[in-house]
C-alpha positions as CSV (number, residue, x, y, z in Angstrom):
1,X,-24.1,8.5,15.3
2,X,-22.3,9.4,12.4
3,X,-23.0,9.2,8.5
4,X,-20.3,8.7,6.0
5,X,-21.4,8.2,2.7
6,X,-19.2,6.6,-0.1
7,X,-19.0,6.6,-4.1
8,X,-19.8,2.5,-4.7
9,X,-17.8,2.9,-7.9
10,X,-14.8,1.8,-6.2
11,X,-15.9,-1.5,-5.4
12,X,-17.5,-2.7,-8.6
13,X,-15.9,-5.8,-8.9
14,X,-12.9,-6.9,-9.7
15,X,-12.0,-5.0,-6.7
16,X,-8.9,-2.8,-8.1
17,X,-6.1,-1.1,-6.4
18,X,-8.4,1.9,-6.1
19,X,-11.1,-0.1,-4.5
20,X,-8.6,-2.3,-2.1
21,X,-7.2,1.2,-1.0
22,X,-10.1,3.0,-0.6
23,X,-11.2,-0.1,1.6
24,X,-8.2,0.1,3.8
25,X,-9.1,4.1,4.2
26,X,-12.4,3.0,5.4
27,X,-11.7,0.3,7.6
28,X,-9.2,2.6,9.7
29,X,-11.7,5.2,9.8
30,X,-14.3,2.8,11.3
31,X,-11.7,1.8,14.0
32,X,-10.7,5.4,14.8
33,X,-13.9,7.1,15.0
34,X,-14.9,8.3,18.5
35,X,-18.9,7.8,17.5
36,X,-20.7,5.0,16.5
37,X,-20.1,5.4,12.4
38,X,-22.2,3.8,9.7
39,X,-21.3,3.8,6.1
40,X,-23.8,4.2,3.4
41,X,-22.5,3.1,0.0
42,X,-23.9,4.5,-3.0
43,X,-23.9,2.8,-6.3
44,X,-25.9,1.9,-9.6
45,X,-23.9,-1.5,-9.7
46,X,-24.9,-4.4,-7.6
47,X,-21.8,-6.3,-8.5
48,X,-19.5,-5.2,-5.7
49,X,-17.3,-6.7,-3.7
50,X,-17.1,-5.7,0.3
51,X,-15.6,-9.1,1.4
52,X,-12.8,-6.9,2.7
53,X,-15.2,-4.7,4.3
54,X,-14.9,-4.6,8.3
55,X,-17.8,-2.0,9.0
56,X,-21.2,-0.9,9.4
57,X,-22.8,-0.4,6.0
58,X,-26.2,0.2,4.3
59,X,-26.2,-0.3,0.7
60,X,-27.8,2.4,-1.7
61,X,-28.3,0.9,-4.9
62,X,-30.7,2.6,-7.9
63,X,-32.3,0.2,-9.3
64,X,-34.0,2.3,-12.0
65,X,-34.0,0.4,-15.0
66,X,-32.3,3.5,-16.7
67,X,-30.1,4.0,-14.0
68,X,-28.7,0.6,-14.1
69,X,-27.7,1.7,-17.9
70,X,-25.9,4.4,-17.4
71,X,-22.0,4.5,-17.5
72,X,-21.1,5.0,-13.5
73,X,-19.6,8.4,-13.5
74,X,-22.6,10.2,-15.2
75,X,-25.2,8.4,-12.9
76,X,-23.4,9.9,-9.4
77,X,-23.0,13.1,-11.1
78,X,-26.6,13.8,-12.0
79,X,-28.9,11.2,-10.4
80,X,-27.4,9.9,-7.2
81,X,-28.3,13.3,-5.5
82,X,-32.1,12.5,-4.2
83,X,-31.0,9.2,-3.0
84,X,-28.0,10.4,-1.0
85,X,-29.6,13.7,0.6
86,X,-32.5,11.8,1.8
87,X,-29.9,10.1,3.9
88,X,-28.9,13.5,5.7
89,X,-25.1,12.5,5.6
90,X,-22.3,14.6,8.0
91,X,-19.8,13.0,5.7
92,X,-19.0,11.9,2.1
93,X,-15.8,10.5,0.6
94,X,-15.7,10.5,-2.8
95,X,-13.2,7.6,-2.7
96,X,-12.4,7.9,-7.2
97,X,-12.0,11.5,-6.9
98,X,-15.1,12.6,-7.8
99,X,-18.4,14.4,-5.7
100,X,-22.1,14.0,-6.1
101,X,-24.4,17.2,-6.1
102,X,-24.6,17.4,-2.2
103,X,-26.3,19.8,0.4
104,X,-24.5,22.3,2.1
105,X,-23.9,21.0,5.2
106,X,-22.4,17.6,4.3
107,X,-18.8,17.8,4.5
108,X,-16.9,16.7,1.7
109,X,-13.8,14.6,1.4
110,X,-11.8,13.7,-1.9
111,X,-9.6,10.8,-2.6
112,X,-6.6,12.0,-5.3
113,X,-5.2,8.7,-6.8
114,X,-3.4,9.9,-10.4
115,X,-3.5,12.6,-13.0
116,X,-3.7,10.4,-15.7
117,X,-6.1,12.3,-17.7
118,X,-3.5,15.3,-17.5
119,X,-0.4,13.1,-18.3
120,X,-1.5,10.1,-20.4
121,X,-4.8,11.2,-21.8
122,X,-4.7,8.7,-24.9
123,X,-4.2,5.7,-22.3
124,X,-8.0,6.4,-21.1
125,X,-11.2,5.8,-22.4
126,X,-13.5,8.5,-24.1
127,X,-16.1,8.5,-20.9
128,X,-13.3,8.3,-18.4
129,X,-11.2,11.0,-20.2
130,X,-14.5,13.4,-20.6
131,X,-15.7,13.4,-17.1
132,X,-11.8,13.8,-15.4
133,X,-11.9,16.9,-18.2
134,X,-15.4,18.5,-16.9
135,X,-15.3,17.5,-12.8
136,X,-12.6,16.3,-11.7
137,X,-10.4,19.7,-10.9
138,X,-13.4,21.4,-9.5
139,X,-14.8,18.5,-7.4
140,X,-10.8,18.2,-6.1
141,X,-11.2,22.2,-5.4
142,X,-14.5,21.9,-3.6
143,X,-13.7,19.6,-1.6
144,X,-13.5,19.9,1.9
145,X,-10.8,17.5,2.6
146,X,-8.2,16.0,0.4
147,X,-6.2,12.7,0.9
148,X,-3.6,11.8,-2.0
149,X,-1.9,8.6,-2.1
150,X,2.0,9.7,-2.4
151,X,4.2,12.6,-2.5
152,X,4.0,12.5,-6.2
153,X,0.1,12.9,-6.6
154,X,0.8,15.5,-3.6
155,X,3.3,17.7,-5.7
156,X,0.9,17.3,-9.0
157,X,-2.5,18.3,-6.9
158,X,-0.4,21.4,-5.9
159,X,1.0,22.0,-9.7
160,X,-2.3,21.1,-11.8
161,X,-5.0,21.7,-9.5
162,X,-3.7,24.7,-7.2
163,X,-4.7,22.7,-3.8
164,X,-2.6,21.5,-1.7
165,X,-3.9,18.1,-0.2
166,X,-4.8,17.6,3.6
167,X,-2.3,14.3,3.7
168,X,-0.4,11.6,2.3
169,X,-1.4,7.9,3.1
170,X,1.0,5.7,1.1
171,X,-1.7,2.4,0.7
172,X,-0.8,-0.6,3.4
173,X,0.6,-4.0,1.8
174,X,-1.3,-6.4,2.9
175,X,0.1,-8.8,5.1
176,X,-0.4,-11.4,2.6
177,X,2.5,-10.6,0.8
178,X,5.3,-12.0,2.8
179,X,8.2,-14.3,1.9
180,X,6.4,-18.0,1.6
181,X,7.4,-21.4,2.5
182,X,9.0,-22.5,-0.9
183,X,7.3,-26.1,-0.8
184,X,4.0,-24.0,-0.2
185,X,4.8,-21.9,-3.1
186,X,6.1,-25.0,-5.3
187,X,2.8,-26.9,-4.5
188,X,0.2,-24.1,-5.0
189,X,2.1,-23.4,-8.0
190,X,1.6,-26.9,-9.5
191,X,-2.1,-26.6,-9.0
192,X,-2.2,-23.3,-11.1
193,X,0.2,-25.1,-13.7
194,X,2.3,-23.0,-13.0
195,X,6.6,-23.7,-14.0
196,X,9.6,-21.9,-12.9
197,X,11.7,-19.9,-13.8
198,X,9.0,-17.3,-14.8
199,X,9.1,-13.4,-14.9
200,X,5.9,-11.9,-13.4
201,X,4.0,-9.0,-14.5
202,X,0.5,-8.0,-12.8
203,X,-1.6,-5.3,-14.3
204,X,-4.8,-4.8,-16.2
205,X,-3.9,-5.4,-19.2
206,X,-5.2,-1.7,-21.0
207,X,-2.5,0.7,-22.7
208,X,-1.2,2.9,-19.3
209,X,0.0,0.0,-17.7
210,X,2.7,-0.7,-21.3
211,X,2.2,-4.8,-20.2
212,X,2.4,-4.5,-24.8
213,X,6.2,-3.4,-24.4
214,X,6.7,-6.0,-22.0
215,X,5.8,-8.4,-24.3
216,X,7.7,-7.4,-27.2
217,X,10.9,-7.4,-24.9
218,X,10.4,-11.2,-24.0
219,X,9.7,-12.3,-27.1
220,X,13.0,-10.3,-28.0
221,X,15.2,-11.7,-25.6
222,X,13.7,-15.3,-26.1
223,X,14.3,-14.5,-29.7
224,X,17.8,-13.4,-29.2
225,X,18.3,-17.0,-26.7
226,X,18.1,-15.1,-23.6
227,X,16.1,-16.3,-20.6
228,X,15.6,-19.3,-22.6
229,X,14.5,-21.8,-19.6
230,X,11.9,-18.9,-18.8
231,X,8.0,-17.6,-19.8
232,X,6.6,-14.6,-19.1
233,X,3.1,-15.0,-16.9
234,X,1.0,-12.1,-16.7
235,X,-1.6,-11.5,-14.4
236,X,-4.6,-9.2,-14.7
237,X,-8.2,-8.6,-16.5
238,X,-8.5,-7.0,-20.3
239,X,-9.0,-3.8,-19.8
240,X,-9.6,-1.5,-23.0
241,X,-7.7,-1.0,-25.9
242,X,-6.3,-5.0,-25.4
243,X,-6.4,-6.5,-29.1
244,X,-3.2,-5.9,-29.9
245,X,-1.9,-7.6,-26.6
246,X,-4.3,-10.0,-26.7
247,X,-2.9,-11.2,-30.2
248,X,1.0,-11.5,-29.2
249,X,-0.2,-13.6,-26.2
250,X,-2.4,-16.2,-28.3
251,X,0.8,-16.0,-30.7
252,X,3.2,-16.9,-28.2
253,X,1.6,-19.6,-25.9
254,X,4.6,-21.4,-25.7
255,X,6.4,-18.9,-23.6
256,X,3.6,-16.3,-22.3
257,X,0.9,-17.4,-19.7
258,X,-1.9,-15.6,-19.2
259,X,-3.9,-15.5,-15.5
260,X,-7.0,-13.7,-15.0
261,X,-7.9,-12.0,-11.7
262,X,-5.7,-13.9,-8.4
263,X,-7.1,-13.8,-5.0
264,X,-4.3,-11.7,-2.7
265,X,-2.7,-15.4,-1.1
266,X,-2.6,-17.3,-5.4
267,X,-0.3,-13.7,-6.1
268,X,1.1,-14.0,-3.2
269,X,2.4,-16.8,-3.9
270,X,3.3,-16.2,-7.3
271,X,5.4,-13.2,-6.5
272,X,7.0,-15.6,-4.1
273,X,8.2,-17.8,-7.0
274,X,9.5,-15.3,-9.6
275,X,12.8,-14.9,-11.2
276,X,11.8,-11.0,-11.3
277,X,8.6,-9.2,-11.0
278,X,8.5,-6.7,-13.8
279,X,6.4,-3.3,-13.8
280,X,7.3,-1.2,-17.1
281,X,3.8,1.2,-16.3
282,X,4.1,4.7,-18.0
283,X,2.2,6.2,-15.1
284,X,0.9,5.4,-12.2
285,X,-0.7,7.5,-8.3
286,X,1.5,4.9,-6.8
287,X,2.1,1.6,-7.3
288,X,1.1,-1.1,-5.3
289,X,2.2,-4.4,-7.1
290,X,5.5,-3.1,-6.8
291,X,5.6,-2.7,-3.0
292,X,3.8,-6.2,-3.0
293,X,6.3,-7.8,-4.8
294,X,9.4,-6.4,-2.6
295,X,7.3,-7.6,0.8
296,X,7.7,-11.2,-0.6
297,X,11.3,-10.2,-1.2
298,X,11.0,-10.5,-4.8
299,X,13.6,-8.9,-7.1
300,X,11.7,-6.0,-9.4
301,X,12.4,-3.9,-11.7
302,X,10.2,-0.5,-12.9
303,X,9.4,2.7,-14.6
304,X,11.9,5.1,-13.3
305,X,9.3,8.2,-12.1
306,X,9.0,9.6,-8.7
307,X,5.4,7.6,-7.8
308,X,6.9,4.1,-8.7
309,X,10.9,5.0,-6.6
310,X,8.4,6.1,-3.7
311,X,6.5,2.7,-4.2
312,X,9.1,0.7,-4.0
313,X,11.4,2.6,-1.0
314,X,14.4,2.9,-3.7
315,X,14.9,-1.0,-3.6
316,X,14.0,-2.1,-7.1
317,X,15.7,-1.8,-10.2
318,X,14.6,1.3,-12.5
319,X,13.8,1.4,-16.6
320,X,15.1,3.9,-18.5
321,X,12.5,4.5,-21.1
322,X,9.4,1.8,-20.8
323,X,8.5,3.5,-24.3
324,X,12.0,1.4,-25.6
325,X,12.0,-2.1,-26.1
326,X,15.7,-2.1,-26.2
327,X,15.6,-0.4,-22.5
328,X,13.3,-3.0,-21.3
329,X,15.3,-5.7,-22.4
330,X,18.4,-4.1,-21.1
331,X,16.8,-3.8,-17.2
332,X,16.0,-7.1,-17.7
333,X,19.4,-8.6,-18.4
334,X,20.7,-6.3,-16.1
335,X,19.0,-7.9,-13.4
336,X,20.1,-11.1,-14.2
337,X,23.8,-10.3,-14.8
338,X,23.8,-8.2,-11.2
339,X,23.9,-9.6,-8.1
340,X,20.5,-9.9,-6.5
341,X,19.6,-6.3,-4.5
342,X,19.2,-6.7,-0.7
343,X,15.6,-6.1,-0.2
344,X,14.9,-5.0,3.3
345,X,11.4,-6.2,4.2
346,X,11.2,-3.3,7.1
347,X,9.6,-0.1,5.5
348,X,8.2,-2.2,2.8
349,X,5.4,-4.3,4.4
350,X,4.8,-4.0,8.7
351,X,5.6,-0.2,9.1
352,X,3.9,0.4,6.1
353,X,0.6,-1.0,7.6
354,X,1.7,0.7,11.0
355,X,2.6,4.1,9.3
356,X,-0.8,3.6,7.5
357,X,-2.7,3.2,10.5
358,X,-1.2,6.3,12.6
359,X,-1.5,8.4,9.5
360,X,-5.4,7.8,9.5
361,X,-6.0,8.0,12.4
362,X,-4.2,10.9,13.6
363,X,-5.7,13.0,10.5
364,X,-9.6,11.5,11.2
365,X,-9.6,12.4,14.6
366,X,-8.7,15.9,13.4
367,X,-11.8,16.6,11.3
């Protein structure tokens, strides 16, 4: 039998884009692996989600009452390491990026996702920004695998870190995101009081992901008559750093909508209905909301930067400078006034689950 053990982190809840990639990663692994595998997740959080989980797992959590205290990153740094050696591991994957203090003869693999401590420092907290300052290069150097998540966090591992990454698995859309039934999308859009026309934006709402900009450029146009039938709905959590949005939303009920967290089928569904999906991030590892939103063959339009082109397979629209609210508004028009881009579903939702799938495979059975 084999032992993988896993950070946790990634699947504190809501599940993110890390965690729902990370999940994927595992998932294949489990259905690839030539021995009977068991993964033992290690976490001082019991509010996880593994709903998408489809393997063997034993749960580690710490349920020291000062361990439960501690911000995440500092507890599997320097207090995790008794609890996982006791579970004589051959494997762990440090799914955010980041190792434990481990024996010597567990073999170590790292999960590359961004360098956003490296290229938007300010958009990160004070913890998050510390520990990516202190571990993060020389856990990624230690490690003795490394999987990044496009050719653009390839090329920066290489050029930051000075390690060139084992392979590239671009993350799998799920097959949830699909063109829809439109009276399935008009009903289930009704019961989230929901109207069209709408623009779409999904993202947790914290500085990196520039929703504020957005914002600003609605009101703008709305201001300016444009896109007067329309609102702006934006899905996602407040993340950090959100008082500012969080004031031009309550200012501007009329024509912003707010959702909290969606299940995949209620965004489905929502991309589904847009006018335009709109992703103005100033950085991001990949992408994914952008490849979700072309698989349901919804016109987009994004930050114009090698991880976000590779996300979308070329077939969105691409912002100039998301740090200009004129620019933003200008994509937008633009994307009205031009006829509607061909959006070829192949590439963009089944082969990327196949690619997904061979890549993992082929690389696990390897190690």
């Amino acid at each position: 039998m084999v032992k993988i053990g896993i950070d946790g982190r990634v699947f504190n809840k809501p599940l993110t884009g890390v965690g729902k990639y990370v999940t994927q990663l595992l998932n294949r692994i489990n259905e690839v692996a030539k021995y009977e595998t068991t993964f033992y997740i290690y976490n001082n959080n019991k509010d996880i989600d593994l709903s998408e989980c489809r393997f063997k797992h034993v749960l580690r959590v710490d349920e020291r009452g000062f361990a439960q205290k501690m911000k995440p990153v500092v507890w599997l740094k320097f207090f995790s390491k008794s609890c996982i050696n006791a579970d004589e591991l051959d494997y762990f994957i440090g799914g955010a990026g980041f190792l434990p203090h481990l024996s010597s003869n567990i073999k170590t693999i790292v999960v590359v996702h961004d360098f956003n401590h490296i290229i938007v420092p300010a958009t990160m907290t004070f913890t998050q920004k510390i520990a990516h300052q202190l571990f993060y290069k020389s856990d990624v150097k230690k490690a003795d695998y490394v999987i990044v998540n496009s050719q653009g966090t390839f090329d920066k591992t290489i050029k930051y870190f000075k390690k060139t990454p084992d392979i590239i698995v671009n993350p799998a859309v799920d097959s949830v995101y699909k063109k829809l039934d439109i009276e399935l999308v008009t009903g289930r859009l009704k019961e989230l009081t929901i109207s069209k026309p709408y623009l779409l934006a999904v993202a947790t709402l914290e500085p990196r992901k520039n929703l504020g900009n957005l914002v600003r450029a609605f009101i703008k146009l709305r201001s300016e008559n444009y896109l007067k039938e329309h609102k702006l709905v934006l899905v996602g959590k407040f993340g950090w750093k959100n008082e500012e949005i969080r004031h031009l939303i309550n200012q501007n009920k009329d024509i912003i909508q707010h959702l909290g967290y969606l299940s995949n089928k209620d965004l489905a569904v929502l991309y589904n209905g847009a006018s335009l999906f709109v992703f103005p991030s100033v950085y991001e590892g990949y992408g994914m909301p952008v490849a979700e939103a072309l698989a349901c063959r919804t016109q987009s339009i994004t930050t114009n930067i090698s991880e976000l082109v590779e996300a979308s397979k070329g077939q969105a629209s691409y912002i100039g400078n998301v740090s200009d609210i004129n620019s933003i508004c200008k994509a937008i028009l633009n994307a009205f006034d031009s006829p509607p881009k061909q959006i070829i579903m192949t590439g963009i939702n089944e082969d990327s689950n196949a690619d997904f799938c061979n890549v993992v495979s082929s690389w696990f059975n390897l190690i």
